[in-house]
LOLUM-663773 format. One record per residue: residue in one letter; x, y, z of N, C-alpha, C, O in turn. Coordinates in nm, 4 decimals. Example, Ala and Ser with C-alpha at 12.3 -4.5 7.8 and 13.67 -1.06 7.14 Angstrom:
   code        n_x        n_y        n_z       ca_x       ca_y       ca_z        c_x        c_y        c_z        o_x        o_y        o_z
      A     1.3190    -0.5690     0.7800     1.2300    -0.4500     0.7800     1.3200    -0.3300     0.7800     1.4236    -0.3319     0.8465
      S     1.2850    -0.2250     0.7080     1.3670    -0.1060     0.7140     1.2900     0.0030     0.7870     1.3409     0.1138     0.8039
REM end
This chain:
   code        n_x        n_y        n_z       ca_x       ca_y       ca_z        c_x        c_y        c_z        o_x        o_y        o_z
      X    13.8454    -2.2719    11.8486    13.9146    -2.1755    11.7671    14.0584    -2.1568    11.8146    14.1441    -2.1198    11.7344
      X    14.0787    -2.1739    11.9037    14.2500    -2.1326    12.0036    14.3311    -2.2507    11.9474    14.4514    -2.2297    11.9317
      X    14.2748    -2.3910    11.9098    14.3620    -2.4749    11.8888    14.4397    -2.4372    11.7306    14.5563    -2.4702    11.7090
      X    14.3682    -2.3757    11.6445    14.3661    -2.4000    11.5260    14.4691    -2.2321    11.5090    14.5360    -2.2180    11.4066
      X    14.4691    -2.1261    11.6109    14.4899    -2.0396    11.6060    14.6879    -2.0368    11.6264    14.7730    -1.9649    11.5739
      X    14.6971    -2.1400    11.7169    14.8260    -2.1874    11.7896    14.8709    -2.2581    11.6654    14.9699    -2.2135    11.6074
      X    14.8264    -2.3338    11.6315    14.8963    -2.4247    11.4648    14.9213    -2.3415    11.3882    15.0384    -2.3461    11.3504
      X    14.8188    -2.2068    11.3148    14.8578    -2.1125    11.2416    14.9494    -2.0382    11.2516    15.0085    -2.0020    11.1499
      X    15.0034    -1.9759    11.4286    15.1156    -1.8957    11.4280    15.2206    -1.9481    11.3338    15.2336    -1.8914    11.2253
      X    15.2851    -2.0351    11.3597    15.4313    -2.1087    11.3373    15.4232    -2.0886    11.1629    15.4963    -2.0065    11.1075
      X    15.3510    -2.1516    11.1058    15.3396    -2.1521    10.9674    15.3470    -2.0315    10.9032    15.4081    -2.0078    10.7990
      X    15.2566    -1.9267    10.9958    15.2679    -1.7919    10.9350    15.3906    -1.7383    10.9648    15.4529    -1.7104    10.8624
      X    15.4497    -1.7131    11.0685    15.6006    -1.7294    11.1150    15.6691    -1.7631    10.9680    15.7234    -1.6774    10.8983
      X    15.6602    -1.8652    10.9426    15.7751    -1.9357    10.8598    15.6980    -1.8223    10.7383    15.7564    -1.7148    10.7244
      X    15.6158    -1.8378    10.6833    15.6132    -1.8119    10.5682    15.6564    -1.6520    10.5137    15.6678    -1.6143    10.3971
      X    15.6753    -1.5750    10.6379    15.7377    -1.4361    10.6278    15.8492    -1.4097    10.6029    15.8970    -1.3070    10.5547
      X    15.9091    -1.5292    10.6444    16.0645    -1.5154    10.5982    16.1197    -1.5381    10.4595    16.2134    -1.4858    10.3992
      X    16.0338    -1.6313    10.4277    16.0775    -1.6693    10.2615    16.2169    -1.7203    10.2382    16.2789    -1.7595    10.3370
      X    16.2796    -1.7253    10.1084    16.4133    -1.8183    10.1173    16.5165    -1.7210    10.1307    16.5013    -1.6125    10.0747
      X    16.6573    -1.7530    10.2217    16.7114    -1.6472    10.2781    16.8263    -1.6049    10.1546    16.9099    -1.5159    10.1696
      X    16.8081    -1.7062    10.0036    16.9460    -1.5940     9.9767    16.8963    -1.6982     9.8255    16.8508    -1.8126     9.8265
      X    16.9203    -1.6247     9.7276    16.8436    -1.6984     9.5770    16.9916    -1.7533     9.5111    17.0990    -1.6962     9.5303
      X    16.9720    -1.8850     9.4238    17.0856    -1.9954     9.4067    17.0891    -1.9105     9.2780    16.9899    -1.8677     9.2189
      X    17.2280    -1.8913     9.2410    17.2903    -1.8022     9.1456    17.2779    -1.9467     9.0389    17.3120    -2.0611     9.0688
      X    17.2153    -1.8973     8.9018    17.1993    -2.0299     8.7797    17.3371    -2.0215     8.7180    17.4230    -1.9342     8.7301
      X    17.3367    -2.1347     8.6485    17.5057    -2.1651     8.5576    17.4849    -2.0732     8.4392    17.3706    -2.0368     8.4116
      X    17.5873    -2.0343     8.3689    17.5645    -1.9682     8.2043    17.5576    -2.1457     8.1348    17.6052    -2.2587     8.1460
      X    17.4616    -2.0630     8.0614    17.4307    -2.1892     7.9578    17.5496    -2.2532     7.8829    17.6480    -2.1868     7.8506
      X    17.5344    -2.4069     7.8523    17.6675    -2.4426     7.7938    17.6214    -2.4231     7.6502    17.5125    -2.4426     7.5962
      X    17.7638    -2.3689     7.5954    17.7287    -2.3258     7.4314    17.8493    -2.4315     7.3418    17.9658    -2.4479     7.3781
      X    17.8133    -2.4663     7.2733    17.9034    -2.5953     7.1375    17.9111    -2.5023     7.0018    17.8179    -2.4549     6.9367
      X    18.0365    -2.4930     6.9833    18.0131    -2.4100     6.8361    17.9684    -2.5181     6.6968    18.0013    -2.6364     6.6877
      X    17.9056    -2.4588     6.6204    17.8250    -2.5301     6.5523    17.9066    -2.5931     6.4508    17.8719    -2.7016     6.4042
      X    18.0136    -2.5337     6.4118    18.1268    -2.5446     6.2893    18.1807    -2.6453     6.3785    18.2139    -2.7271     6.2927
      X    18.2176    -2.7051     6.5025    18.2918    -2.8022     6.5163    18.1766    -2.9541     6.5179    18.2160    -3.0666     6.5487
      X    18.0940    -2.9346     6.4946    17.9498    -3.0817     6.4627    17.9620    -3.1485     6.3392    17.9456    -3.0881     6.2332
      X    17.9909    -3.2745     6.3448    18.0583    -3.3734     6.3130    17.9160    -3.4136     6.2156    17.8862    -3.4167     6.0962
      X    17.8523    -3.4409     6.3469    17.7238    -3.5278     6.2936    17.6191    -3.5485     6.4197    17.6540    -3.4917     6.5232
      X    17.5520    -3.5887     6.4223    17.4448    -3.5735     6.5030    17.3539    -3.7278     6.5209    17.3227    -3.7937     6.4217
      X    17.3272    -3.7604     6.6292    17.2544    -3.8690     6.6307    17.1094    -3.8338     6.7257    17.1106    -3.7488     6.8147
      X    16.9859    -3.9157     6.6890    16.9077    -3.8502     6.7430    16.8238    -4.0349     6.7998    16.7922    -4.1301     6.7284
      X    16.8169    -4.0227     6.9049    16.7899    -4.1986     6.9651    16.6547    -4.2212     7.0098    16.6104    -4.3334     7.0345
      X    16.5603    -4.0663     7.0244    16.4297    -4.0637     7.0379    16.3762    -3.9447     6.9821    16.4240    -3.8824     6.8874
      X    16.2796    -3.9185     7.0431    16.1858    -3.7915     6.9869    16.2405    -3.6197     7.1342    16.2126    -3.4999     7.1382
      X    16.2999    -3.6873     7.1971    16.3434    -3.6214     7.3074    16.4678    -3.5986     7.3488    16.4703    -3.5393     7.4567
      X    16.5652    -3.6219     7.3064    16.7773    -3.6512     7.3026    16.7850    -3.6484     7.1578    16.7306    -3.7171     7.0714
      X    16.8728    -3.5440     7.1528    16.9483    -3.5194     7.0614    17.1617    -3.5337     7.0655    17.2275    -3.4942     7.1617
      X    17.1987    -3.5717     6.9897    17.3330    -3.6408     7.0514    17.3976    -3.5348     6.9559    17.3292    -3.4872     6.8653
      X    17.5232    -3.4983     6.9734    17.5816    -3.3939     6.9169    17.7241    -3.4522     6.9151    17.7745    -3.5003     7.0165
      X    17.7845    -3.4465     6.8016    17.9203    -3.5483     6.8158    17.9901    -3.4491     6.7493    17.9439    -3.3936     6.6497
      X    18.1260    -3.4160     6.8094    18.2119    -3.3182     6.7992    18.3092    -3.3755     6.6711    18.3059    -3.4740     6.5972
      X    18.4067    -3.2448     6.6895    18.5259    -3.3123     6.5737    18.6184    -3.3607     6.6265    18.6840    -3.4457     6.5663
      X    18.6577    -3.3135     6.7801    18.7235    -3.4090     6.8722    18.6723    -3.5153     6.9444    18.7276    -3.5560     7.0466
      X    18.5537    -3.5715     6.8916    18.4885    -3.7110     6.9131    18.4510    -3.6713     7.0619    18.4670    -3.7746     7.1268
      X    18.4112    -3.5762     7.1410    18.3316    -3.4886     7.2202    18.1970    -3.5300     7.2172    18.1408    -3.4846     7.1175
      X    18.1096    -3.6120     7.3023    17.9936    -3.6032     7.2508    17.9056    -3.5099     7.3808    17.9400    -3.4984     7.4984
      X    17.8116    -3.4648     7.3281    17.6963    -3.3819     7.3981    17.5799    -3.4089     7.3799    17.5162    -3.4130     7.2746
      X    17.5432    -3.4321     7.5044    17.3549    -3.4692     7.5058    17.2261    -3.3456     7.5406    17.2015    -3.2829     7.6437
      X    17.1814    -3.3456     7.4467    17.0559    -3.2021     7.4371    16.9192    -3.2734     7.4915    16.8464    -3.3145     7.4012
      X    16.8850    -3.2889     7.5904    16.8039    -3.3516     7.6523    16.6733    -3.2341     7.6140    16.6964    -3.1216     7.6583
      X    16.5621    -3.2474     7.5494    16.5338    -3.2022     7.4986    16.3815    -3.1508     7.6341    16.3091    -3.2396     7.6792
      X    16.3664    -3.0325     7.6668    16.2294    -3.0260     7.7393    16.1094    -3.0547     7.7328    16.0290    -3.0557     7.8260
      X    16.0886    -3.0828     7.6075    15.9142    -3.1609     7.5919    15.9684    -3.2532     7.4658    16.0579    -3.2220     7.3873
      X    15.8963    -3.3663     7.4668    15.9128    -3.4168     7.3456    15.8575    -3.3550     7.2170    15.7487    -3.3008     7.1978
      X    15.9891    -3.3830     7.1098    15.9578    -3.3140     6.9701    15.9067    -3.4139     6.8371    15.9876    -3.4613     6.7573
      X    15.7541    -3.4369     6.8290    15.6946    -3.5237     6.7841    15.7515    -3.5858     6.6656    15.7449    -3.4830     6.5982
      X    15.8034    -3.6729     6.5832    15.8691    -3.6906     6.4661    16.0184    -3.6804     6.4444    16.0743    -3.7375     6.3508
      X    16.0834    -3.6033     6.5371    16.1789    -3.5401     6.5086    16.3376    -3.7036     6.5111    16.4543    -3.7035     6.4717
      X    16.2653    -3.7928     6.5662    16.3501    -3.9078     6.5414    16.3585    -3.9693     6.3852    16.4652    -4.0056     6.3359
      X    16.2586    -3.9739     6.3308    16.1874    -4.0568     6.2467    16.1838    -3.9190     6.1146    16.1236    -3.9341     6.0083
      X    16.2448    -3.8171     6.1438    16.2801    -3.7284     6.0192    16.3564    -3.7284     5.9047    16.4687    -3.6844     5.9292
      X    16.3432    -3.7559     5.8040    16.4857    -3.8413     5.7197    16.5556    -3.6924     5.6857    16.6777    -3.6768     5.6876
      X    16.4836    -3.6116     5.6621    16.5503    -3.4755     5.5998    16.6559    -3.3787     5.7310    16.7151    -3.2738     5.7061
      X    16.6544    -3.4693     5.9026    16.6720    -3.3663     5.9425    16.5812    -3.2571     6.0301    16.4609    -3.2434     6.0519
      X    16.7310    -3.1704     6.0777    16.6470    -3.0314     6.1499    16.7271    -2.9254     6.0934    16.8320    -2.9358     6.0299
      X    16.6545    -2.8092     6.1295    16.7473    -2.6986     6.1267    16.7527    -2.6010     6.2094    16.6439    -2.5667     6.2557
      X    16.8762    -2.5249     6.2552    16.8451    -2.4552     6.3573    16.9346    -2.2911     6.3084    16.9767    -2.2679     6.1950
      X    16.9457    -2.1921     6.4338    17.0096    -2.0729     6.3817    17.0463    -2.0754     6.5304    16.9805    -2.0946     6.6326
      X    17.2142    -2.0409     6.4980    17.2848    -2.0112     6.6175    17.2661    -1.9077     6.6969    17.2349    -1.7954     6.6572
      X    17.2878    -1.9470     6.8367    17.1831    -1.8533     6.9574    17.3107    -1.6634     6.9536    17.2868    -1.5459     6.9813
      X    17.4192    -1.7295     6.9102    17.4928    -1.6027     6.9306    17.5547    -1.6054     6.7308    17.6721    -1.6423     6.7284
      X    17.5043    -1.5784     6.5985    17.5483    -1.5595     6.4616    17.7313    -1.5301     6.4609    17.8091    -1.5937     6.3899
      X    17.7679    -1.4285     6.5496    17.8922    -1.3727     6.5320    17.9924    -1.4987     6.6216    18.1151    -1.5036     6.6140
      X    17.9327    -1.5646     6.6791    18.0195    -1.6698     6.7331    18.0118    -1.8325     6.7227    18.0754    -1.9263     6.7709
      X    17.8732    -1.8131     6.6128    17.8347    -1.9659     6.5503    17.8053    -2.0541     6.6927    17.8265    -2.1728     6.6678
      X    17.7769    -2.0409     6.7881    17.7099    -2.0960     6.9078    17.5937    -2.1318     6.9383    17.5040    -2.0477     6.9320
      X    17.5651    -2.2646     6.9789    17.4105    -2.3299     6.9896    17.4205    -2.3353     7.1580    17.4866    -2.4158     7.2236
      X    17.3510    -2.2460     7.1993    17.3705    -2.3025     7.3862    17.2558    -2.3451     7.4001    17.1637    -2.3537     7.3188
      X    17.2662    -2.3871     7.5645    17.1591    -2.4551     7.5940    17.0270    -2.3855     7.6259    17.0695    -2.2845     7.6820
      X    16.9353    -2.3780     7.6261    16.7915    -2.3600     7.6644    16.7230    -2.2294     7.5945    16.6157    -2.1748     7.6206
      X    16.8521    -2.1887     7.4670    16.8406    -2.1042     7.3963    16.8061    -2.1007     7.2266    16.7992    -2.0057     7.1487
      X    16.7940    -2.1975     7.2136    16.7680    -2.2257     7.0295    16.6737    -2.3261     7.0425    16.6710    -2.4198     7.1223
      X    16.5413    -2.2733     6.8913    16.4863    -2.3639     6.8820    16.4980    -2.4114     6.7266    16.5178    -2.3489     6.6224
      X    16.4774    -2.5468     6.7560    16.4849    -2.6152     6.5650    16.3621    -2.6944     6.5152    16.2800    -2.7549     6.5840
      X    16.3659    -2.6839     6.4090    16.2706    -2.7073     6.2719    16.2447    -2.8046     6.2253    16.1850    -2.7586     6.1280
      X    16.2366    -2.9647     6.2057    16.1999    -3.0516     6.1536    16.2166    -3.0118     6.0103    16.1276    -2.9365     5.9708
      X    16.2851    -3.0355     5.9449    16.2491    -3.0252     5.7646    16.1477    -3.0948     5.6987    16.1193    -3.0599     5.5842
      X    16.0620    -3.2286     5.7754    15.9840    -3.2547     5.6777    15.8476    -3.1862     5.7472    15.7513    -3.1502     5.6796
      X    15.8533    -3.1764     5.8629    15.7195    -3.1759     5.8894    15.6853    -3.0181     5.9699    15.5813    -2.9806     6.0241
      X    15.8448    -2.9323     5.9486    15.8027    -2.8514     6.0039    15.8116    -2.7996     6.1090    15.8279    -2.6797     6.1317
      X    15.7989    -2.9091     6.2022    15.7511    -2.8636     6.3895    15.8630    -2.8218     6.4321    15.9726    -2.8640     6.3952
      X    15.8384    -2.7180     6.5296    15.9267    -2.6227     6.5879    15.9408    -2.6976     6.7484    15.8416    -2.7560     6.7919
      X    16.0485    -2.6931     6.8190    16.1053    -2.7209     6.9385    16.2112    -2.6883     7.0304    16.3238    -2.6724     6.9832
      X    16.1969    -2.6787     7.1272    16.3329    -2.6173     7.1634    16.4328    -2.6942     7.2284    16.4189    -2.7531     7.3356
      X    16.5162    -2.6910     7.1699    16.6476    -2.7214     7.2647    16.6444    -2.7088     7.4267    16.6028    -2.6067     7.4814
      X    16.6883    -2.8126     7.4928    16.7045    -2.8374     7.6270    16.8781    -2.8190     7.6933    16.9619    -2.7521     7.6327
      X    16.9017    -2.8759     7.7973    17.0176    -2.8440     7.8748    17.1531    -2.9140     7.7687    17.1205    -3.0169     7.7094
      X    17.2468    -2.8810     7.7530    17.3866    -2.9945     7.6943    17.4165    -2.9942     7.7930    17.4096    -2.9088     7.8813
      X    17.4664    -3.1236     7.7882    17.5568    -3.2170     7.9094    17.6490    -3.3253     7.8153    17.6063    -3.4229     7.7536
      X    17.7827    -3.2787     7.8240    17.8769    -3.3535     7.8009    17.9093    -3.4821     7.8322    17.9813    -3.4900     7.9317
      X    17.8741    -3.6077     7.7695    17.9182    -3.7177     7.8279    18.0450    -3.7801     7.8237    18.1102    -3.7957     7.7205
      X    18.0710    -3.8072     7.9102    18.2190    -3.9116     7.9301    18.2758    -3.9731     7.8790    18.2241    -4.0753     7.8339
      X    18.4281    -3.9435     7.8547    18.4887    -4.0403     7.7236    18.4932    -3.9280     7.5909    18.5115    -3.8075     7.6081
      X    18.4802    -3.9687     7.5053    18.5539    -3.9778     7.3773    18.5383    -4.0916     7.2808    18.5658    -4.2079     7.3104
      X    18.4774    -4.0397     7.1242    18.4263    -4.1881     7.0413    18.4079    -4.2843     7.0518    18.4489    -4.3923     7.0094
      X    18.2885    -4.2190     7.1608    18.1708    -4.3256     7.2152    18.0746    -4.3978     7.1035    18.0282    -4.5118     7.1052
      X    18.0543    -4.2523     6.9673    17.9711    -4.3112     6.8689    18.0335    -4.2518     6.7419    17.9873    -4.2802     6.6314
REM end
Protein backbone atom coordinates (compact mmCIF):
# COMPACT_ATOMS: atom_id res chain seq x y z
CA UNK A 1 0.00 0.00 0.00
CA UNK A 2 2.99 2.74 0.77
CA UNK A 3 4.21 2.24 -2.78
CA UNK A 4 1.06 3.19 -4.46
CA UNK A 5 0.44 5.87 -1.70
CA UNK A 6 3.95 7.78 -2.66
CA UNK A 7 2.87 7.75 -6.60
CA UNK A 8 -0.53 9.26 -5.57
CA UNK A 9 0.92 12.24 -3.60
CA UNK A 10 2.53 14.08 -6.66
CA UNK A 11 -0.50 13.65 -8.97
CA UNK A 12 -2.78 14.81 -6.32
CA UNK A 13 -0.33 17.71 -5.75
CA UNK A 14 -0.60 18.62 -9.34
CA UNK A 15 -4.12 18.26 -9.74
CA UNK A 16 -4.97 21.05 -7.00
CA UNK A 17 -3.48 23.54 -8.73
CA UNK A 18 -5.29 23.43 -11.96
CA UNK A 19 -4.32 25.84 -14.93
CA UNK A 20 -2.68 28.99 -13.58
CA UNK A 21 -4.32 31.73 -15.74
CA UNK A 22 -7.33 30.96 -18.65
CA UNK A 23 -6.23 31.89 -22.59
CA UNK A 24 -8.35 34.99 -23.38
CA UNK A 25 -10.45 33.68 -27.02
CA UNK A 26 -10.27 36.02 -30.28
CA UNK A 27 -13.72 38.01 -31.18
CA UNK A 28 -15.11 36.18 -33.92
CA UNK A 29 -14.19 37.26 -37.48
CA UNK A 30 -17.31 38.91 -39.03
CA UNK A 31 -17.57 39.58 -43.32
CA UNK A 32 -20.35 41.88 -44.14
CA UNK A 33 -22.74 40.12 -46.20
CA UNK A 34 -23.47 43.06 -48.82
CA UNK A 35 -19.80 42.90 -49.80
CA UNK A 36 -20.26 38.68 -51.16
CA UNK A 37 -19.56 38.45 -54.53
CA UNK A 38 -20.33 34.85 -54.79
CA UNK A 39 -19.63 31.90 -53.01
CA UNK A 40 -17.98 28.64 -53.82
CA UNK A 41 -18.62 25.56 -51.96
CA UNK A 42 -15.69 22.53 -52.80
CA UNK A 43 -17.25 19.95 -50.30
CA UNK A 44 -19.96 19.24 -47.89
CA UNK A 45 -17.65 20.92 -45.15
CA UNK A 46 -15.78 24.53 -46.69
CA UNK A 47 -17.59 27.01 -47.71
CA UNK A 48 -15.51 29.76 -49.81
CA UNK A 49 -16.73 33.30 -49.56
CA UNK A 50 -15.39 35.64 -52.32
CA UNK A 51 -15.44 39.29 -51.61
CA UNK A 52 -15.93 42.38 -53.88
CA UNK A 53 -12.35 43.16 -53.34
CA UNK A 54 -11.53 39.62 -54.60
CA UNK A 55 -10.87 38.86 -50.63
CA UNK A 56 -11.45 35.34 -50.27
CA UNK A 57 -12.59 33.61 -46.87
CA UNK A 58 -12.73 30.08 -45.83
CA UNK A 59 -15.77 28.88 -43.41
CA UNK A 60 -14.41 25.66 -42.43
CA UNK A 61 -17.42 24.28 -41.48
CA UNK A 62 -17.65 22.13 -37.81
CA UNK A 63 -19.43 18.99 -38.76
CA UNK A 64 -20.10 18.12 -42.14
CA UNK A 65 -23.33 19.59 -43.82
CA UNK A 66 -24.82 16.60 -45.72
CA UNK A 67 -25.77 17.79 -49.41
CA UNK A 68 -24.91 21.12 -48.97
CA UNK A 69 -22.18 20.78 -51.96
CA UNK A 70 -24.40 19.12 -54.38
CA UNK A 71 -27.37 21.85 -53.65
CA UNK A 72 -28.31 23.55 -56.92
CA UNK A 73 -30.74 26.04 -55.17
CA UNK A 74 -28.12 27.09 -52.63
CA UNK A 75 -28.23 28.16 -48.83
CA UNK A 76 -29.61 30.66 -46.84
CA UNK A 77 -28.61 32.32 -43.93
CA UNK A 78 -29.59 35.54 -41.48
CA UNK A 79 -26.94 37.85 -40.40
CA UNK A 80 -25.49 37.20 -36.86
CA UNK A 81 -25.65 41.12 -36.11
CA UNK A 82 -29.26 42.53 -38.83
CA UNK A 83 -28.22 46.29 -38.06
CA UNK A 84 -24.70 45.65 -39.38
CA UNK A 85 -25.44 42.92 -42.11
CA UNK A 86 -22.55 40.66 -40.50
CA UNK A 87 -22.01 36.83 -40.82
CA UNK A 88 -19.23 36.00 -38.07
CA UNK A 89 -17.75 33.12 -37.28
CA UNK A 90 -19.16 30.29 -35.06
CA UNK A 91 -22.27 32.36 -34.98
CA UNK A 92 -24.82 31.72 -37.90
CA UNK A 93 -26.45 28.85 -38.98
CA UNK A 94 -27.69 28.12 -42.76
CA UNK A 95 -30.39 26.28 -44.59
CA UNK A 96 -29.93 24.20 -47.63
CA UNK A 97 -32.87 25.35 -49.97
CA UNK A 98 -33.52 22.10 -51.39
CA UNK A 99 -33.34 19.86 -48.73
CA UNK A 100 -33.68 21.96 -45.90
CA UNK A 101 -30.84 20.86 -43.47
CA UNK A 102 -29.75 23.23 -41.01
CA UNK A 103 -25.84 23.76 -40.12
CA UNK A 104 -23.67 25.87 -38.65
CA UNK A 105 -21.10 27.93 -39.73
CA UNK A 106 -17.50 27.31 -38.53
CA UNK A 107 -14.27 29.60 -37.99
CA UNK A 108 -13.43 32.34 -41.29
CA UNK A 109 -10.00 32.41 -42.11
CA UNK A 110 -8.87 34.68 -44.72
CA UNK A 111 -6.74 33.25 -47.35
CA UNK A 112 -3.78 34.75 -49.03
CA UNK A 113 -3.66 36.78 -52.04
CA UNK A 114 -6.38 38.18 -53.90
CA UNK A 115 -8.48 36.59 -57.12
CA UNK A 116 -7.51 33.45 -56.30
CA UNK A 117 -11.08 32.33 -57.73
Amino acid sequence: MKPYFLLALPCLAACQHGPQSRVASAPPVCIRSYDIVRTDIPDDSTILFVMRDRTVYKNSLPFVCGGLRLDTRGFTYEPTNPATDEICSNLVTIRTNTTGSVCELGAFARLPGKGRL
